[in-house]
C-alpha atoms as an extended CHARMM CRD file, in Angstrom:
* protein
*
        88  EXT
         1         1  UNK       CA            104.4950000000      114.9450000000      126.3570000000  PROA      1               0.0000000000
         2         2  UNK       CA            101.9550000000      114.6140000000      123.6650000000  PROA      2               0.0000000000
         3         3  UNK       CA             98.6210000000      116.2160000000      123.5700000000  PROA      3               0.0000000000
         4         4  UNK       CA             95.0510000000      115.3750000000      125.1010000000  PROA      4               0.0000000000
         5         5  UNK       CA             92.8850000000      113.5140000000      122.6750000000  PROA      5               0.0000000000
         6         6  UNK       CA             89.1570000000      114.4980000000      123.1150000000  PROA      6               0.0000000000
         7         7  UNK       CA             86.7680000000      111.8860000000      124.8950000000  PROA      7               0.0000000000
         8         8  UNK       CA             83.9100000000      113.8400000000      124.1790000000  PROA      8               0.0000000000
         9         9  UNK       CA             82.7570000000      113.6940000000      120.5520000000  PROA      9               0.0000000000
        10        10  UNK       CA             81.1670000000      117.1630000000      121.0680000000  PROA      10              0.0000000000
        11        11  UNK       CA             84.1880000000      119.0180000000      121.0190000000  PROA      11              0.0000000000
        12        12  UNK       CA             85.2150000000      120.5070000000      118.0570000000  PROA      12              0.0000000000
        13        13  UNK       CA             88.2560000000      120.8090000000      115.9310000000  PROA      13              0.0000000000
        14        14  UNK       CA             88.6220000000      124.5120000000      117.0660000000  PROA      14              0.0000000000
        15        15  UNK       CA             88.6640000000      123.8480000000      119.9960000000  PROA      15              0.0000000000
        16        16  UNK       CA             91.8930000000      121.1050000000      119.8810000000  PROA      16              0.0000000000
        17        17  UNK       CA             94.3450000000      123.8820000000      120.3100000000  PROA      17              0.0000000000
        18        18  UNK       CA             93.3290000000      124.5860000000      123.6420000000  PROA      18              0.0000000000
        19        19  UNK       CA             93.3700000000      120.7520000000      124.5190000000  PROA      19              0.0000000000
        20        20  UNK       CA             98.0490000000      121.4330000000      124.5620000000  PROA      20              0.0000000000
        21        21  UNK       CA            100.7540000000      120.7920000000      126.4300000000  PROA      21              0.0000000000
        22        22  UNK       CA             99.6190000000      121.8870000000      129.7740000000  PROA      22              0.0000000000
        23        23  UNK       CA             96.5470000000      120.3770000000      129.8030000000  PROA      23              0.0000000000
        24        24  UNK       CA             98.6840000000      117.4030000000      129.0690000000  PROA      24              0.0000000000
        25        25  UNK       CA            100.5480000000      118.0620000000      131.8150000000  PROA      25              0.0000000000
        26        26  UNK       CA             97.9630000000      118.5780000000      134.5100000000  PROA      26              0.0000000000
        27        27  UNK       CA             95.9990000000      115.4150000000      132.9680000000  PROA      27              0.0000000000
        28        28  UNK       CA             99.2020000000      113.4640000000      133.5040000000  PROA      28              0.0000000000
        29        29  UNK       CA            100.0470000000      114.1910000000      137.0060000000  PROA      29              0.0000000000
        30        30  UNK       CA             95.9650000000      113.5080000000      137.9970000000  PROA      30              0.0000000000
        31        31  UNK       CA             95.6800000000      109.7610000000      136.1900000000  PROA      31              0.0000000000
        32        32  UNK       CA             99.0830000000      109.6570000000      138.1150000000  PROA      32              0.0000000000
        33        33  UNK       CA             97.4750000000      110.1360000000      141.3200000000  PROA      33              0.0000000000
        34        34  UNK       CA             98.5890000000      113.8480000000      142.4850000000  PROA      34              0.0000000000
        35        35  UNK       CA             96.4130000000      116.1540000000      144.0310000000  PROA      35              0.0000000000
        36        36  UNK       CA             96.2270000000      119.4050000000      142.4460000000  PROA      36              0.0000000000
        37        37  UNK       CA             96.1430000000      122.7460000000      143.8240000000  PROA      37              0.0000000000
        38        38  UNK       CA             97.6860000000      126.1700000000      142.8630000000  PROA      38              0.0000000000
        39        39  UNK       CA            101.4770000000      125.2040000000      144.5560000000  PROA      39              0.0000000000
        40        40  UNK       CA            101.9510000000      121.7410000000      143.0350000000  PROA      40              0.0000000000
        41        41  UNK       CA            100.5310000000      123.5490000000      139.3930000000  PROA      41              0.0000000000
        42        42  UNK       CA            102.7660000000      126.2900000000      139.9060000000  PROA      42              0.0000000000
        43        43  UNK       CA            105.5730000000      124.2330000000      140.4740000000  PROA      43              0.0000000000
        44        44  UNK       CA            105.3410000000      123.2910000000      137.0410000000  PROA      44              0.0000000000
        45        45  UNK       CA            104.6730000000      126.6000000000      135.5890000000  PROA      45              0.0000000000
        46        46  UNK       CA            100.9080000000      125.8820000000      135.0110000000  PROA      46              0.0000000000
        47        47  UNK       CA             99.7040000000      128.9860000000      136.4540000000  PROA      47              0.0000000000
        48        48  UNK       CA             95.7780000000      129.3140000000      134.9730000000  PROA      48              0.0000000000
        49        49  UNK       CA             94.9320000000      125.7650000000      136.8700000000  PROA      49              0.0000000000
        50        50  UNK       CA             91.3950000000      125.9400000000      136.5720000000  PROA      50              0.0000000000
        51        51  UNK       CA             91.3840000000      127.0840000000      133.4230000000  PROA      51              0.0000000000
        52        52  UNK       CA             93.4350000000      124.2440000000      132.4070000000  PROA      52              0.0000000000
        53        53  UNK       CA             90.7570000000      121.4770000000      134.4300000000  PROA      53              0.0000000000
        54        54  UNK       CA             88.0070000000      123.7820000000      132.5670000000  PROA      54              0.0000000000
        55        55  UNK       CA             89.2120000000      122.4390000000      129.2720000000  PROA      55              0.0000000000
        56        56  UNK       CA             89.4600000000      118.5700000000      130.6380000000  PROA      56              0.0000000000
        57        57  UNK       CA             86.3460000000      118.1830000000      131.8180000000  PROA      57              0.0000000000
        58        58  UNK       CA             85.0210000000      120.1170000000      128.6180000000  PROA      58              0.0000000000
        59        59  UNK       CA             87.1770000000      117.3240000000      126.6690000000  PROA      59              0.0000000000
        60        60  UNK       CA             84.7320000000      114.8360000000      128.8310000000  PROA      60              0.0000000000
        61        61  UNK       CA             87.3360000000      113.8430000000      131.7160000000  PROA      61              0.0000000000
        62        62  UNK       CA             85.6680000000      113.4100000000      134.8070000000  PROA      62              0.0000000000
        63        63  UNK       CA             87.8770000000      115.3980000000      137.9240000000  PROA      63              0.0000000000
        64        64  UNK       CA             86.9670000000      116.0350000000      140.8750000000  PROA      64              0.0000000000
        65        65  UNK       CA             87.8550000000      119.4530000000      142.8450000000  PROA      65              0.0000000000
        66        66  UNK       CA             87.0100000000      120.3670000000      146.8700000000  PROA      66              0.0000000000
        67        67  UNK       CA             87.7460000000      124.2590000000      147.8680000000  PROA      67              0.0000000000
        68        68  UNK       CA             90.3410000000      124.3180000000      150.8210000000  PROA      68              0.0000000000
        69        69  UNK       CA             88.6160000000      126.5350000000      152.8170000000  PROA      69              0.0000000000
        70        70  UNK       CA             85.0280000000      127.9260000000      152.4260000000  PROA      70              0.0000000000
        71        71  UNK       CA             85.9800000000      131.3420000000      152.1680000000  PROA      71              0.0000000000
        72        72  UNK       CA             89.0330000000      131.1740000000      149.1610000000  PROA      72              0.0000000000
        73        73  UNK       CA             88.4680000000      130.6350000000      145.5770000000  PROA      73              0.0000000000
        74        74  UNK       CA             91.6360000000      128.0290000000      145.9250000000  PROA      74              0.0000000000
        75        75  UNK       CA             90.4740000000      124.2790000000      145.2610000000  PROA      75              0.0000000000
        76        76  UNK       CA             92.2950000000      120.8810000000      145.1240000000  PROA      76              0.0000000000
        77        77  UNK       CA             91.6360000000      119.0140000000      141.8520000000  PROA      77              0.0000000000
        78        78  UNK       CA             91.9400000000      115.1370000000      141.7790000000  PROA      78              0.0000000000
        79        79  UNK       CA             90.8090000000      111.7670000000      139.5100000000  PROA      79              0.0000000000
        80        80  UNK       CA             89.0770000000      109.1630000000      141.0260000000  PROA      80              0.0000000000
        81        81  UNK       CA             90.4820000000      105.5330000000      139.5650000000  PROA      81              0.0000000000
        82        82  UNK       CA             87.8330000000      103.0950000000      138.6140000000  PROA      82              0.0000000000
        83        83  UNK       CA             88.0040000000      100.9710000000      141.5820000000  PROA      83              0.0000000000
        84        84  UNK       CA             89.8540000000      102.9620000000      144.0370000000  PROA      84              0.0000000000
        85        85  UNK       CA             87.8730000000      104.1730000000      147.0290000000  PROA      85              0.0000000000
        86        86  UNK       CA             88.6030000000      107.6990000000      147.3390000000  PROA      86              0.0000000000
        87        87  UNK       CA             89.3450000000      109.2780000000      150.4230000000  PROA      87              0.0000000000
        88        88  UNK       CA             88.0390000000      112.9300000000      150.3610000000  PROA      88              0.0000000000
């Protein structure tokens, strides 16, 4: 797994550490079409998940979240691919 190169050319070098492997991770398994929420994360020991979509869409990737139920904090994150309808 290698680590998440900036798209945004406003983010600075300090910041680079926090772009690591689990933001990798969780930026993998969204171009690869999962939807995200606490379990799935969890299941690969990615336990701050919106902390970790925080950073990506800081680094300038564009990911798109729905809560599950109006009253919880808990949220599904996903990426839309260009040209694929999505269905939420």
């Amino acid at each position: 797994m290698q680590t998440v190169e900036a798209t945004d050319p406003n983010v600075i070098d300090a910041d680079a550490p926090r772009l690591g492997k689990q933001n990798a991770m969780v930026l993998h398994l969204l171009q690869s079409g999962v939807r995200l929420g606490p379990q799935t994360a969890a299941d690969f020991n990615i336990t701050r998940l919106s902390a970790r979509i925080h950073d990506l869409r800081n680094a300038g990737y564009e990911i798109n979240s729905i809560k599950r139920h109006p009253s919880t904090k808990c949220a599904v994150y996903w990426m839309t691919q260009k040209g694929v309808k999505d269905e939420c």
